[in-house]
C-alpha positions as CSV (number, residue, x, y, z in Angstrom):
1,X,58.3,-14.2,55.0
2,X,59.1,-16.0,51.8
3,X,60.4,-19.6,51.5
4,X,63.0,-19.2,49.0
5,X,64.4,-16.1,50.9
6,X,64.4,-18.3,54.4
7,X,66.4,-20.7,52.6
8,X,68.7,-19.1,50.8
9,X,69.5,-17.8,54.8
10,X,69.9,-21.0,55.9
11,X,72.2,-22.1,53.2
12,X,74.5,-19.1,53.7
13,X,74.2,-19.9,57.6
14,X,75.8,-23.4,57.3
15,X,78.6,-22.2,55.2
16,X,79.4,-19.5,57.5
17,X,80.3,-22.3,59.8
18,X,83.7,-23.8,58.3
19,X,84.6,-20.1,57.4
20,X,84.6,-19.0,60.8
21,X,85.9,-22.4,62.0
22,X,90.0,-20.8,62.2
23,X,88.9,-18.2,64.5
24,X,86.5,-20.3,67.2
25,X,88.5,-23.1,69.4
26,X,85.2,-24.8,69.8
27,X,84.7,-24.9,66.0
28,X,88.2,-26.3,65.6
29,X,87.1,-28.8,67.7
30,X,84.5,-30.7,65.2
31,X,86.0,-32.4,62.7
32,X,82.8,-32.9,61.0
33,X,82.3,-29.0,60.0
34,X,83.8,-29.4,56.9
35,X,80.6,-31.4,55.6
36,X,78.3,-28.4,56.1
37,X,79.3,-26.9,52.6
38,X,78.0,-30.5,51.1
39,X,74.8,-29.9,53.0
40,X,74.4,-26.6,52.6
41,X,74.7,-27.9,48.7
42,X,71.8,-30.5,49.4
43,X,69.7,-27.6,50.5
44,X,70.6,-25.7,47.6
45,X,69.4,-28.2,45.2
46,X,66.1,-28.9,47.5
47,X,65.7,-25.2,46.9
48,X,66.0,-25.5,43.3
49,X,63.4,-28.6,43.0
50,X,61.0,-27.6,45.3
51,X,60.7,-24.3,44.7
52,X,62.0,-23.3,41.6
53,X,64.5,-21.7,39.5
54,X,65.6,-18.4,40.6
55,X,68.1,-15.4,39.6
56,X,68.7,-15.0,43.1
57,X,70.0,-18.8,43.6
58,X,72.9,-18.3,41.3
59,X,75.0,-16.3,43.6
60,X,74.1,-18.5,46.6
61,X,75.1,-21.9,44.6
62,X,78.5,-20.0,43.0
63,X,79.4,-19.1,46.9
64,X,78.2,-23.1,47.8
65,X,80.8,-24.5,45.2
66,X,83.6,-22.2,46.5
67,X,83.1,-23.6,50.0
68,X,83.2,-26.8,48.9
69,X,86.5,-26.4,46.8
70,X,88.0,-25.1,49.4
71,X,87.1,-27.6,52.3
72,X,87.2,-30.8,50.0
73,X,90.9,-31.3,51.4
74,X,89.7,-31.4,55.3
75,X,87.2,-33.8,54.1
76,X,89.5,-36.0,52.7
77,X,90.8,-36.0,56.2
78,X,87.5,-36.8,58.1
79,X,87.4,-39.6,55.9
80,X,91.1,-40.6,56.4
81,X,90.7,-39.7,60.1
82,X,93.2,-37.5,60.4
83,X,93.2,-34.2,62.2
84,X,91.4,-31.1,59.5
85,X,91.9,-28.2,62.8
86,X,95.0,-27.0,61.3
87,X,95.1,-24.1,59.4
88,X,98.1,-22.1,57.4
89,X,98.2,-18.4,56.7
90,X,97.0,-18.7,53.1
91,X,93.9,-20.9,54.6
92,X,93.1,-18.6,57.5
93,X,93.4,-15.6,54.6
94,X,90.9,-17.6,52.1
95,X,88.4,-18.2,55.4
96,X,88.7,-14.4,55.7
97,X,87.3,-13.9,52.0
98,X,85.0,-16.5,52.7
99,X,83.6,-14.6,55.2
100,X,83.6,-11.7,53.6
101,X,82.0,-13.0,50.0
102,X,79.0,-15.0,52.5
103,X,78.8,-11.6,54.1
104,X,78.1,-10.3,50.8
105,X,75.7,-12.9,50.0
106,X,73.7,-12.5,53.1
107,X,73.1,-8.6,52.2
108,X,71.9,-9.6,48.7
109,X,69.5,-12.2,49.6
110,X,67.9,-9.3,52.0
111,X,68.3,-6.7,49.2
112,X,66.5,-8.8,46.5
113,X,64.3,-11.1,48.5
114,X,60.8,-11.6,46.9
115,X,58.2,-9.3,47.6
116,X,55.1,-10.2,49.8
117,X,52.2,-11.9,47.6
118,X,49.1,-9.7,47.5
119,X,46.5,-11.4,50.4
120,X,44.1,-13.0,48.3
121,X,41.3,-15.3,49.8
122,X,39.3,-17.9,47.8
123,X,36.5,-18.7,50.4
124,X,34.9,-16.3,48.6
125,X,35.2,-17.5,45.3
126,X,35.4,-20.8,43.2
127,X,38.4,-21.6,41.3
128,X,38.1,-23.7,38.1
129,X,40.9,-25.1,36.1
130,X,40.1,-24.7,32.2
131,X,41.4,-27.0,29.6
132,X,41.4,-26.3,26.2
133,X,41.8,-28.6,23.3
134,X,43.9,-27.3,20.7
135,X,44.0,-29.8,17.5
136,X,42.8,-32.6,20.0
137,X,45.6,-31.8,22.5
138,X,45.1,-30.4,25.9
139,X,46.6,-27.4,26.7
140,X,46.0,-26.2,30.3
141,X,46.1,-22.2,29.5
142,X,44.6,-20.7,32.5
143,X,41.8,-21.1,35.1
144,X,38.4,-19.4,35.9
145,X,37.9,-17.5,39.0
146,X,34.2,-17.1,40.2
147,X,33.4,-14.8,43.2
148,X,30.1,-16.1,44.9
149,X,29.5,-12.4,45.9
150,X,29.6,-10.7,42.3
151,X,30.0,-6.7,41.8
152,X,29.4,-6.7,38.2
153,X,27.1,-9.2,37.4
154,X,27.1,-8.7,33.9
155,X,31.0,-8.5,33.9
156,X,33.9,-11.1,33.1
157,X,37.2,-9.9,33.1
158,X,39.8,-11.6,31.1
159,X,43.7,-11.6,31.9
160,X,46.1,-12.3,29.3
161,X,49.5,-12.1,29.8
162,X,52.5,-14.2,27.9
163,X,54.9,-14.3,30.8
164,X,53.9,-17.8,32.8
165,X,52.8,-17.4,36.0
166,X,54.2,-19.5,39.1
167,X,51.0,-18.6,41.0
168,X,48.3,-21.3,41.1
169,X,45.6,-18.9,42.2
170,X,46.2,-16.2,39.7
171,X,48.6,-13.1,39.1
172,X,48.9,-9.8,41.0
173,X,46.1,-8.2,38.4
174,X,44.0,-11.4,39.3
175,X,44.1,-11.4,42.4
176,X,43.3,-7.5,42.2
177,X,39.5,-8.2,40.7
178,X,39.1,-11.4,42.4
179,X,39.2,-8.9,45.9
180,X,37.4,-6.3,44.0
181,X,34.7,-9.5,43.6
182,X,34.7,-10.0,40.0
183,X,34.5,-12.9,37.6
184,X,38.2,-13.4,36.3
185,X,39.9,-16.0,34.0
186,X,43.4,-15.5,33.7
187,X,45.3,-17.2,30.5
188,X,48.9,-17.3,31.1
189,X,50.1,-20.2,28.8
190,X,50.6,-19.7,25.3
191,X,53.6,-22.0,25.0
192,X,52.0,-24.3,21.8
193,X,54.6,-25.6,20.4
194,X,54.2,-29.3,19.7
195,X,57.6,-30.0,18.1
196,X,59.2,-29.6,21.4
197,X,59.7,-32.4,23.5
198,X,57.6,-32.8,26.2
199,X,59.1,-34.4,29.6
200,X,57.1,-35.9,32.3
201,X,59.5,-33.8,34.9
202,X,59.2,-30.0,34.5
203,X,61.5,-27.5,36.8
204,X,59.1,-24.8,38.6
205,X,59.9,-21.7,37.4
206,X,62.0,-22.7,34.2
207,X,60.2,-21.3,31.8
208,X,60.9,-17.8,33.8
209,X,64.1,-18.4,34.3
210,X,64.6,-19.5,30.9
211,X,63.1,-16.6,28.9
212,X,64.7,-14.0,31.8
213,X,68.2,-15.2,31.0
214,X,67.6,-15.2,27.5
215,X,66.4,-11.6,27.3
216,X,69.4,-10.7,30.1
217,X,71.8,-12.4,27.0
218,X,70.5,-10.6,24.8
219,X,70.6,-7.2,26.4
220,X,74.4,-7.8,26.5
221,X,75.1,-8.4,23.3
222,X,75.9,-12.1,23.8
223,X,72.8,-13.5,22.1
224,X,69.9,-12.9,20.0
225,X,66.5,-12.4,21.4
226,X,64.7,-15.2,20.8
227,X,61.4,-14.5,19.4
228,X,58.3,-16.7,20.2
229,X,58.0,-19.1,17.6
230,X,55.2,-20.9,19.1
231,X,52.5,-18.7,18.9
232,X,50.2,-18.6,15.8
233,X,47.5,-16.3,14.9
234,X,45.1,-19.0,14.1
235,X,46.1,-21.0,17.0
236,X,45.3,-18.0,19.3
237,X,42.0,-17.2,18.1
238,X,41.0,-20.8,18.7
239,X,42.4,-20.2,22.3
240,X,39.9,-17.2,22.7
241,X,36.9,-18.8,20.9
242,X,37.3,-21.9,23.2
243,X,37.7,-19.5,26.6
244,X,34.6,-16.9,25.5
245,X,32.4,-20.8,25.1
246,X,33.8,-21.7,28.4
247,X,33.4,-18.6,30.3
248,X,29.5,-18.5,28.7
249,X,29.0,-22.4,30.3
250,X,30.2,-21.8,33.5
251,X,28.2,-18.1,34.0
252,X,25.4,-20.9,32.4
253,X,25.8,-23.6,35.5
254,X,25.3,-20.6,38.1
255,X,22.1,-19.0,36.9
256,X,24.0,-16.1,35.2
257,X,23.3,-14.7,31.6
258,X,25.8,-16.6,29.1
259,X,25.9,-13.2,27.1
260,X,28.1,-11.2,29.1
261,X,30.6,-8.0,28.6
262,X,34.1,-9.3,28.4
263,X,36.6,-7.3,29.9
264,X,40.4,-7.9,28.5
265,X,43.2,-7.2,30.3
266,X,46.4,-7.9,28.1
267,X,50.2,-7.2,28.0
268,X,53.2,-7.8,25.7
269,X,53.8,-9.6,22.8
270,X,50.4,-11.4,22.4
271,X,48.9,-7.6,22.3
272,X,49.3,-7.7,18.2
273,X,47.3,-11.1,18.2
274,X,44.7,-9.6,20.5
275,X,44.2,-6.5,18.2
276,X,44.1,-8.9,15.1
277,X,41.3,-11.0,16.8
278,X,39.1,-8.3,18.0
279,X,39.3,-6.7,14.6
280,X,37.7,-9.8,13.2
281,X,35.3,-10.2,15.9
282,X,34.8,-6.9,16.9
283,X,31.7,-8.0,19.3
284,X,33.3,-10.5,21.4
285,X,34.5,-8.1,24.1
286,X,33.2,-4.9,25.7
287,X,36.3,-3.0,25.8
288,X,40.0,-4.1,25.5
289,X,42.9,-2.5,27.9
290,X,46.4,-3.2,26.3
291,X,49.5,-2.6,28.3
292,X,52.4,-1.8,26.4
293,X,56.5,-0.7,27.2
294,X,57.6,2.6,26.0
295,X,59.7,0.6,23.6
296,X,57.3,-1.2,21.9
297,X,55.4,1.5,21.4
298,X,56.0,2.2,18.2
299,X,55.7,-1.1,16.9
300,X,52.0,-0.9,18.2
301,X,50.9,2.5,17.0
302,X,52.3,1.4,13.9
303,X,50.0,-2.0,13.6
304,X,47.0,0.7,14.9
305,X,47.6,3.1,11.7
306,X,47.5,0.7,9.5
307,X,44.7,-1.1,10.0
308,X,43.1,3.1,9.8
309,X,41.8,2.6,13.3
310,X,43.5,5.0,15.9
311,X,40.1,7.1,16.7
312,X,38.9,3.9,18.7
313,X,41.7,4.3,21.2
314,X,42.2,6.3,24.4
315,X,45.5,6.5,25.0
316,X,46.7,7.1,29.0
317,X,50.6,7.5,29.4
318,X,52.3,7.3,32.9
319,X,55.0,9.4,31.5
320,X,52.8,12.5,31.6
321,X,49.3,13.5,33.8
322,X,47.0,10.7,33.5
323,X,43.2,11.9,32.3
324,X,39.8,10.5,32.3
325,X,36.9,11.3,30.4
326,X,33.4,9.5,30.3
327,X,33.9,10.3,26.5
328,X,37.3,9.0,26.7
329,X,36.4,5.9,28.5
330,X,33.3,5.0,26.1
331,X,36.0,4.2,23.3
332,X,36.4,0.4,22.7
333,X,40.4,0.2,23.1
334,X,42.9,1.4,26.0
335,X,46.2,1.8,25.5
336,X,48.4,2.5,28.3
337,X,52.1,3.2,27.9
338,X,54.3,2.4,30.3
339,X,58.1,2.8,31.0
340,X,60.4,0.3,29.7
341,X,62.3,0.0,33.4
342,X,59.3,-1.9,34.7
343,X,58.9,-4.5,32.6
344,X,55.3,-4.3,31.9
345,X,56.1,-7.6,29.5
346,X,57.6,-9.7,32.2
347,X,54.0,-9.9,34.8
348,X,55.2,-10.3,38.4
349,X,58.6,-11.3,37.5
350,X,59.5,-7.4,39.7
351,X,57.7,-9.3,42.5
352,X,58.8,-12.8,42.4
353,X,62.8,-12.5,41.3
354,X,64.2,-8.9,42.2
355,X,67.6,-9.9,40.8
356,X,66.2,-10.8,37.5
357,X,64.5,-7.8,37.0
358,X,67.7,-6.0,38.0
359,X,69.7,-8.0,35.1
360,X,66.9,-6.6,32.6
361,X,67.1,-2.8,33.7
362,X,64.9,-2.3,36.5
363,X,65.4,-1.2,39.8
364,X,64.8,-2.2,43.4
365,X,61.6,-0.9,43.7
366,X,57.3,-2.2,45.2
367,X,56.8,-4.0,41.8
368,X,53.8,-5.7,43.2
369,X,52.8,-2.2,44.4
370,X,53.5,-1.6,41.0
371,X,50.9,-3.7,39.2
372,X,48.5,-3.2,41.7
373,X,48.7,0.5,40.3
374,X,47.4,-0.6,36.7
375,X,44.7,-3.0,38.0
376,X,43.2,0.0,39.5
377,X,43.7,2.4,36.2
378,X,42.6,-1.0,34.1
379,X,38.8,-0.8,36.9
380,X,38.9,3.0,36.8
381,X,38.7,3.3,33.0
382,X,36.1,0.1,32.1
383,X,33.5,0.9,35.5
């Protein structure tokens, strides 16, 4: 059962307390029941620090502040020592809505608790944090994943995906072919811009939350998408370069051949820079599997048309019957379409923040089942 959800409970438990307090003689009794709102708001911030920023906090800390507006009063009491126990009619009707709005909150921390991580072991693999050096700065974009008992020898499959991801031993399509026993580096951080300040403090989650809410803004009306400005196309090939060197020394250090067929996995925005690089270095990797939402489609197609090149792609979309073809297959590029409600772009936000993903369209639904799905289209087109 997941941490954030078993807290969240606990926080909605201690406020339920001084709600209910009016209606229970023995609650009336303890004075001291109007501080559980201030610690159900220590919790709350505990929450927030130790495990992150999530969608699903905001209605828990809006239904926090309201129980501490409205027992501030019978804690100015406690401290006064006089009597808090008595309640008028307007009070014992406000504890009713109380009771009913924590209610409320309860049910929606069950309907959009996170979904169960996929079991992934790594006693049968070594993990290997890569740090690349981007114009002499570090930039820790990803890690390596080595299995010790290989099915593809000559295999190394590479994860790319823009969203960042809050797991330190890989994403839902990592930990996919690190069960399946394959060589995986996963690059998840592509967040190079070094005019922003850097602070020695950094929120778990933030980023999520940040580009979640913008994109939720944005879908309203209220602000502009903000576009990544970060990212450059001669920045990103330097990224690739320096990962395809390291991934070649550390298949070096176990005995394996440094010439190996690279496998890309790769979804949303950085899918036009990917294109780009493998146009220019069309021999780095074996075959490429892009993952793209319904409505960036055309955007895509469009980039694939001009450059004259849509013969190298086989095209599978979940909207219609998927089909294979060992002819189909042998083409270098994949392109897999899938539909905009589940947030291909977005990586296991579905998993990790159910209300978020219901803010940005999607529905209550097994996300992680989800991207399982495509890891297993991804292995069933390339092997």
């Amino acid at each position: 059962m997941s941490d954030i959800f078993l807290s969240e409970i606990l926080v909605l438990v201690l406020l339920l307390f001084p709600a209910l307090r009016p209606f229970s003689k023995r609650l009336k009794n303890s004075s001291a029941i109007c501080l559980f709102p201030f610690f159900a708001l220590i919790v709350t911030v505990s929450i927030i620090l130790g495990q992150g920023l999530f969608f699903s906090l905001i209605p828990v800390a809006v239904i926090t502040l309201i129980c501490i507006i409205s027992e501030f009063a019978r804690f100015v009491m406690l401290l006064s020592e006089v009597p808090n126990n008595f309640y008028t009619i307007p009070s014992i009707i406000l504890r009713i809505f109380l009771v009913l709005l924590i209610s409320a909150g309860i049910f929606s921390v069950f309907f959009f608790s996170p979904e169960r991580e996929v079991d992934c072991s790594l006693a049968n693999a070594e993990k290997i944090t890569m740090p690349l050096n981007l114009e002499k700065k570090g930039v820790n974009s990803g890690m390596h994943f080595l299995s010790k008992d290989l099915k593809n020898k000559d295999g190394h499959i590479l994860v790319l995906n823009p969203f960042p991801n809050s797991n330190e031993n890989g994403n839902t399509i990592t930990r996919y072919f690190l069960n399946e026993n394959y060589n995986v580096t996963e690059l998840n951080n592509f967040d190079l811009d070094k005019s922003r300040k850097k602070f020695a403090f950094s929120m778990k989650r933030s980023k999520q939350f940040k580009m979640a809410l913008n994109d939720y803004f944005a879908s309203l009306g209220i602000t502009e998408k903000k576009q990544p400005k970060s990212i450059k196309q001669e920045d990103f090939n330097l990224i690739i370069s320096q990962t395809l060197e390291k991934i070649k020394t550390e298949r070096a250090k176990r005995g394996l051949t440094k010439d190996c067929l690279i496998y890309v996995f790769c979804e949303g925005d950085i899918n036009k820079y990917l294109y780009e690089y493998s146009l220019n270095s069309p021999f780095d990797f074996a075959k490429i599997f892009f993952l793209v939402s319904e409505d960036k489609l055309n955007n895509f197609e469009d980039r694939i048309k001009a450059k004259n090149n849509t013969g190298a792609f086989f095209v599978l979309d979940e909207r219609k019957p998927l089909k294979f073809s060992e002819e189909k297959k042998a083409l270098p590029y994949c392109l897999f379409i899938q539909q905009k409600d589940k947030l291909p772009q977005y990586g296991d936000l579905r998993g990790d923040d159910i209300l978020a993903t219901y803010c940005l369209g999607s529905t209550r639904d097994l996300g992680r089942r989800e991207r399982l799905r495509v890891a297993q289209i991804f292995e069933k087109t390339f092997f």
